[in-house]
C-alpha positions in Angstrom: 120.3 50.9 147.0 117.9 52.0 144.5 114.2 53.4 145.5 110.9 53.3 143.1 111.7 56.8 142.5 115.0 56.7 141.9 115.6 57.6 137.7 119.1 57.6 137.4 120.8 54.1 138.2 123.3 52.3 137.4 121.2 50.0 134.0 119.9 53.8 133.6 123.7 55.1 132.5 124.5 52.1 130.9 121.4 52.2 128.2 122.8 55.7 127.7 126.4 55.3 127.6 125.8 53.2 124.5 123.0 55.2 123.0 125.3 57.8 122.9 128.3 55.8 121.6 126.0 54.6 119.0 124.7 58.5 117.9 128.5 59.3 117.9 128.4 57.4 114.7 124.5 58.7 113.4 126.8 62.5 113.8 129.7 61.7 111.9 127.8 60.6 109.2 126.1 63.7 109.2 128.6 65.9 107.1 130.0 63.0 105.3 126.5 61.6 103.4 125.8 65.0 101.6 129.8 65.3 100.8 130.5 62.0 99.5 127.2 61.5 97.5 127.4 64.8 96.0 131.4 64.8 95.8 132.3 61.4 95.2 129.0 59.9 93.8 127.9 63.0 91.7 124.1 62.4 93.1 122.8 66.2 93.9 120.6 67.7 96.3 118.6 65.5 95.4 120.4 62.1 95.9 121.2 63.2 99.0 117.6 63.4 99.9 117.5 60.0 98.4 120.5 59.0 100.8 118.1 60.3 104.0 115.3 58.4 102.8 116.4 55.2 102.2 118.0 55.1 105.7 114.5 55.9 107.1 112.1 54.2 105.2 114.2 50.5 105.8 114.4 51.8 109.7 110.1 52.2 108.8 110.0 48.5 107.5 112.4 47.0 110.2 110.4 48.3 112.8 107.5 45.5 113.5 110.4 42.7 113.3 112.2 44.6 115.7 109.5 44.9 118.5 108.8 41.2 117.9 112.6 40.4 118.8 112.7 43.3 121.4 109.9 41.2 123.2 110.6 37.3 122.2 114.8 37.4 123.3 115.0 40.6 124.9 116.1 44.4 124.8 119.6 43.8 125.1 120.0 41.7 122.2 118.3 44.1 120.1 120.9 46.3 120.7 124.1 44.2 119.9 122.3 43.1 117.2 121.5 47.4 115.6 125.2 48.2 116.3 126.9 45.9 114.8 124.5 45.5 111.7 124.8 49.7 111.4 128.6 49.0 112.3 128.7 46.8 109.1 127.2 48.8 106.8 129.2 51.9 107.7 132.0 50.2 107.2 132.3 49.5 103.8 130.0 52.9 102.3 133.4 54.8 102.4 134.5 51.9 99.4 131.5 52.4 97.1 131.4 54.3 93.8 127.9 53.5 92.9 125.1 55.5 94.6 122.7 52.8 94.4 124.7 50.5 96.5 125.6 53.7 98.7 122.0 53.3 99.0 121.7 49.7 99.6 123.8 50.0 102.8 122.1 54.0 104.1 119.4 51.3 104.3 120.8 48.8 106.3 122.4 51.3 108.2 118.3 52.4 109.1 118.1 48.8 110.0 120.7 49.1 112.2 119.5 52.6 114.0 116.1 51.3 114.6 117.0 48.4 116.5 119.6 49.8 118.9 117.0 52.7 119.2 113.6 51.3 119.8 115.2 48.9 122.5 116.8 51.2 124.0 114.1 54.1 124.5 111.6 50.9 125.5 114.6 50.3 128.0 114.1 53.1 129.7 110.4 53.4 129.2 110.5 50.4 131.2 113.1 52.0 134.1 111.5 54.8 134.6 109.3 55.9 137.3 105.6 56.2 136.0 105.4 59.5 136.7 109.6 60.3 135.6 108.9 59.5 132.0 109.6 62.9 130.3 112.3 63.4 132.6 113.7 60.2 131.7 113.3 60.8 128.2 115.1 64.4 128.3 117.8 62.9 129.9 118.4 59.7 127.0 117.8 62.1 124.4 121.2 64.0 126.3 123.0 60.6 124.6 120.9 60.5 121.2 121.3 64.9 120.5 124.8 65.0 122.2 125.9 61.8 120.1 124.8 63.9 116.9 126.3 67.0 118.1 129.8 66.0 118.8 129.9 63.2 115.9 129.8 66.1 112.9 133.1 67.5 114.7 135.0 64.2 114.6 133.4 63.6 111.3 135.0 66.7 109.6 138.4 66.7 111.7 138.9 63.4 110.0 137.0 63.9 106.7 139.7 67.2 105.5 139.8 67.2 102.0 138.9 63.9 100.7 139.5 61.1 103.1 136.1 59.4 102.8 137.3 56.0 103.7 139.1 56.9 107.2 135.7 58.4 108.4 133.4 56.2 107.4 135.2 53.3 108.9 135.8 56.0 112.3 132.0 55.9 112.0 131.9 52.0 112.1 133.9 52.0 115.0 131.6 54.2 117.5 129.0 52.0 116.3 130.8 48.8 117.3 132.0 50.3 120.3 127.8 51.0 121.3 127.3 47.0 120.5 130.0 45.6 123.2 128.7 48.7 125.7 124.9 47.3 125.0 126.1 44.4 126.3 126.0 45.6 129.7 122.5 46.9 129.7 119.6 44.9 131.3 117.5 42.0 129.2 114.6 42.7 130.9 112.9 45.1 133.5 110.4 42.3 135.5 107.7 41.7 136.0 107.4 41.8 132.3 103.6 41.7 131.1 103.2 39.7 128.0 100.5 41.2 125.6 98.0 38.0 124.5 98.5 36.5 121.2 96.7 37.6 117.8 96.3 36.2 114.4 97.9 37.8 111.3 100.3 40.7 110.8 101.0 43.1 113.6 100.6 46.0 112.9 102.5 48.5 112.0 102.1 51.2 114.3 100.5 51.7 117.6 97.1 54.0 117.6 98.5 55.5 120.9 101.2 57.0 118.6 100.0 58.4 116.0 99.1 61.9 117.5 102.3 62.2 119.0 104.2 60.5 116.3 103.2 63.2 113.1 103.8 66.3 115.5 107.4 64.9 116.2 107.6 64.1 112.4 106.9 67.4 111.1 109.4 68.6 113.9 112.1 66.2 113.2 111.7 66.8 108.8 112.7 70.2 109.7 115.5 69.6 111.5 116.4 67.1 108.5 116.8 70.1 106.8 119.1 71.7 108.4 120.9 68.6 109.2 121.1 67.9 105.4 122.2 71.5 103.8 124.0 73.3 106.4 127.0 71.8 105.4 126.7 72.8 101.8 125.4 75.9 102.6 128.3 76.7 105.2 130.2 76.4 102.1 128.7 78.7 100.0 128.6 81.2 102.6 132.3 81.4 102.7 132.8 78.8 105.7 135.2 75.9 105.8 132.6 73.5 107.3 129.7 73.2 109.4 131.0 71.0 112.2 131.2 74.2 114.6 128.0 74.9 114.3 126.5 71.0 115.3 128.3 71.3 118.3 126.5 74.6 119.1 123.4 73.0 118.6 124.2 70.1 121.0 125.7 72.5 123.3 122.7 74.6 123.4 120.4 71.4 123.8 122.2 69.0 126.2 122.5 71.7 128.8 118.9 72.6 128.5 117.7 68.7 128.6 120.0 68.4 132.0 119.1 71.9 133.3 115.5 71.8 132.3 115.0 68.3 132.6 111.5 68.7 134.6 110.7 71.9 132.2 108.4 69.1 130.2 106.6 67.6 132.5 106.1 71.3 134.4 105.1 72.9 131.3 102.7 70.1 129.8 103.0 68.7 126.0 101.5 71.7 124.7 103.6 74.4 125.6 106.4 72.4 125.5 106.1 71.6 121.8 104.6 74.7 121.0 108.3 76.2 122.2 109.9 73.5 120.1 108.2 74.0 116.6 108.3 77.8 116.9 111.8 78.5 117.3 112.7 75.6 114.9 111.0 77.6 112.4 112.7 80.5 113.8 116.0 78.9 113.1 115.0 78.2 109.2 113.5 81.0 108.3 116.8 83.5 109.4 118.4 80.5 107.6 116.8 81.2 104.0 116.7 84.7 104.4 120.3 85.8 105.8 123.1 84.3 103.5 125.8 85.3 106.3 127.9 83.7 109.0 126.3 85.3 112.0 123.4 83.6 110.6 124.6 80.3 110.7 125.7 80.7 114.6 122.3 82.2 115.6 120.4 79.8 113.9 122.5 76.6 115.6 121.2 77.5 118.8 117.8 78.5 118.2 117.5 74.9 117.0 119.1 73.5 119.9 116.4 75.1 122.2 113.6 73.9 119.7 115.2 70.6 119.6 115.8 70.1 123.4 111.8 70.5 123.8 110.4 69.0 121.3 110.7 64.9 122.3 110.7 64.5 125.9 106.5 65.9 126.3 105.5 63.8 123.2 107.6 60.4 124.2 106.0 60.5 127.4 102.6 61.3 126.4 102.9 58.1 124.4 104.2 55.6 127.0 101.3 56.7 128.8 98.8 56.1 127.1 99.4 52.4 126.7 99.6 49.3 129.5 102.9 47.4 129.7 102.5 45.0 127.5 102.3 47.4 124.5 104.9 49.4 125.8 107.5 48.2 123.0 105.1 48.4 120.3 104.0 52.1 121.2 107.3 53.5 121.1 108.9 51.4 117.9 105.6 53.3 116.5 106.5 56.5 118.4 110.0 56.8 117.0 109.4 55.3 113.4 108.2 59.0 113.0 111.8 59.9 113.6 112.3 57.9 110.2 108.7 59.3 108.7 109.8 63.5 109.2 113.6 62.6 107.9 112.3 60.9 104.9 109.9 63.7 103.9 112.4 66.3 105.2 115.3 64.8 103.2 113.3 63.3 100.1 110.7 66.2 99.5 111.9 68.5 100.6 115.7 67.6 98.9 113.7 68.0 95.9 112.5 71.5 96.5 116.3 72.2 96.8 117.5 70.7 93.7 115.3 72.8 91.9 114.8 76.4 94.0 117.8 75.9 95.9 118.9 74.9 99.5 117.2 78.8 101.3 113.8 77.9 99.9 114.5 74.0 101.3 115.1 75.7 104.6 111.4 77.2 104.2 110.0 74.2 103.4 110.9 73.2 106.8 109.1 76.1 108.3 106.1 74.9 106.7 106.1 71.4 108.5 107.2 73.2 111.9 103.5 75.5 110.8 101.7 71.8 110.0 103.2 70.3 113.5 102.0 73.3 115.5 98.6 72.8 113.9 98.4 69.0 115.2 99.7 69.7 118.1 97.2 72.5 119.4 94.3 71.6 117.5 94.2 67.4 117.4 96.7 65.7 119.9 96.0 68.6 122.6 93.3 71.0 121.9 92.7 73.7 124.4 89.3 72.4 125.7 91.4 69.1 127.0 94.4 70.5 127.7 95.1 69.2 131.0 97.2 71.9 134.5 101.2 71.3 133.6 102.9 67.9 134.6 99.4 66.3 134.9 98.5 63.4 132.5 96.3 60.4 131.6 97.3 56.9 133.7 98.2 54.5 131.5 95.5 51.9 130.6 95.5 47.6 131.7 93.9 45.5 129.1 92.0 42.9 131.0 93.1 40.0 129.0 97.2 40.9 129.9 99.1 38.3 132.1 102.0 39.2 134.4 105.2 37.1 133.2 107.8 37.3 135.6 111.5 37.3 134.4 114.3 36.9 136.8 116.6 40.5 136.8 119.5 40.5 135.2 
């Protein structure tokens, strides 16, 4: 029997069961992308950036539709609906020799990621207890940076020399797998309030996330860095492949998003990112300037303890700052900036590599770990506001909202 406090139930695990199922697939792709478009596609540093940014800016553009959907049939749907549309896409990339198709389909695969992804961190927006939410949100990123940790490994393993179709149709099958296990994950969470209608476009992101959104953008383009060129530059170190080295990075971060799962709300957003940003820039910088092995391991977990602090403050600083009924809206525009940072990390800066070479890329995302720190301490949470550890704003009602209630699933 659950209580209002309770945070981990039963539609809790299942929402996370297929997230992570569904990231599985995000990590295999991870070593194969920069292999086949520079091995098999001839497309550079440069077109692998390319590759990054066309997932993320079609995840950008899908995102409005998808919080209309997430709200008009329900959460659940939403997610079917990503995996199997990501599912799809990855697989038939493995058959392509033309890098603008390759591209064509990275975009659908965005598609795909935002759909299952906004409903399902709206999902457990919506389960959590008020005053829960960056717990809740350390433990679902567990399924979204575990997913990504363990999926490079597989993705290698069954990559080996050249076997490009095998793994991207492996990938495909994690993200089919997260469709039929989204099936099982509530609809709804009722009462459910129902925001009043407006004319025109919506818009395309939520004012209550744009603070939050660019400090976990400049975050997430660095780690787009090293997501991007670590497995080249394992390479030219000497090393065999760069799997190893995810899976320290997830290691390293699962353990301290279970372990330190109340760290966020304890520590506030402030300190909390401010950990985040400086030892992902700790992590790149021995990266560009230590071309050795040791370097590599080192660096792997520094970013898993950047990593592991750098969402859960910011996701829940978001949530609440907005009234139910915009609760969709606000985190489709909270995690778009997931797609914003990998699009600059992998498009800009992928050009700063072709032409200076994947070490100075790696600086480049120091610099946006230096321009989130900036945000962060002078505009989202100055010192003058900065409110005692775990305390934060109540979320807001609109006056004109109406309660809608829908039956539980």
């Amino acid at each position: 029997m659950s209580t209002p406090d309770r945070l981990v139930t039963r539609p809790f695990l299942a929402v996370a069961a297929a997230t992570a199922a569904f990231f599985v697939y995000v990590g295999v792709l991870v070593p194969l992308v920069p292999r086949f478009v520079e091995d098999e596609l001839g497309g550079g540093e440069f077109g692998v950036g390319l590759a990054i940014a066309a997932f993320a800016l079609s995840a950008i553009a899908a995102r409005p539709l998808i919080t209309r959907l997430a709200d008009q049939y329900g959460r659940r749907a939403v997610m079917v609906a990503g995996g199997l549309t990501a599912g799809a896409a990855g697989s038939v990339a493995g058959l392509t020799n033309s890098l603008p198709v390759f591209l064509a389909l990275r975009g659908l695969t965005g598609v795909g990621e935002a759909a299952l992804f906004v409903a399902a961190a709206t999902l457990i927006a919506d389960l959590a207890p008020p005053h829960r939410r960056a717990e809740a949100a350390s433990y679902f990123s567990v399924a979204v940076f575990g997913g990504i940790g363990v999926g490079p490994v597989f993705g290698e393993a069954i990559l080996g020399d050249d076997r490009f179709v095998l793994a991207f149709a492996t990938a495909a099958g994690f993200a089919v797998l997260a469709a039929l296990m989204s099936t099982m994950v509530p609809d709804r969470v009722g009462p459910v309030v129902a925001a009043p209608r407006r004319e025109g476009r919506a818009r395309l992101i939520h004012p209550a996330a744009i603070g939050p959104g660019l400090v976990l953008g400049s975050g997430i383009a660095a780690f787009a860095v090293f997501s991007a060129f670590l497995p080249d530059h394992a390479r030219d170190v000497g090393l065999s492949g760069s799997g190893p080295f995810f899976a320290v990075y997830s290691i390293v971060c699962v353990v301290l998003r279970i372990a330190g799962a109340r760290l966020p709300e304890r520590l506030g957003p402030r300190r909390s990112v401010t950990i985040a940003l400086v030892t992902v820039a700790v992590a790149l910088t021995l990266l560009a300037g230590v071309a050795q092995p040791w370097a590599l391991w080192v660096s792997a977990a520094t970013i898993g303890v950047g990593m592991a602090f750098l969402y859960p403050s910011l996701m829940a600083m978001t949530v609440d700052r907005v009234a139910p009924h915009e609760r969709a809206a606000a985190v489709s525009s909270f995690t778009m900036f997931f797609e914003i940072g990998s699009a600059v990390g992998g498009l800009a800066l992928g050009g700063v590599a072709e032409l200076a070479g994947k070490r100075v890329g790696f600086l480049g995302g120091v610099i946006m770990c230096a321009a989130g720190l900036y945000l962060m301490r002078t505009y989202v949470v100055p010192r003058a506001s900065a409110t005692a550890p775990g305390s934060r704003p109540e979320p807001t009602m609109r006056p004109d909202a109406v309660f809608v209630p829908v039956a539980g699933d």
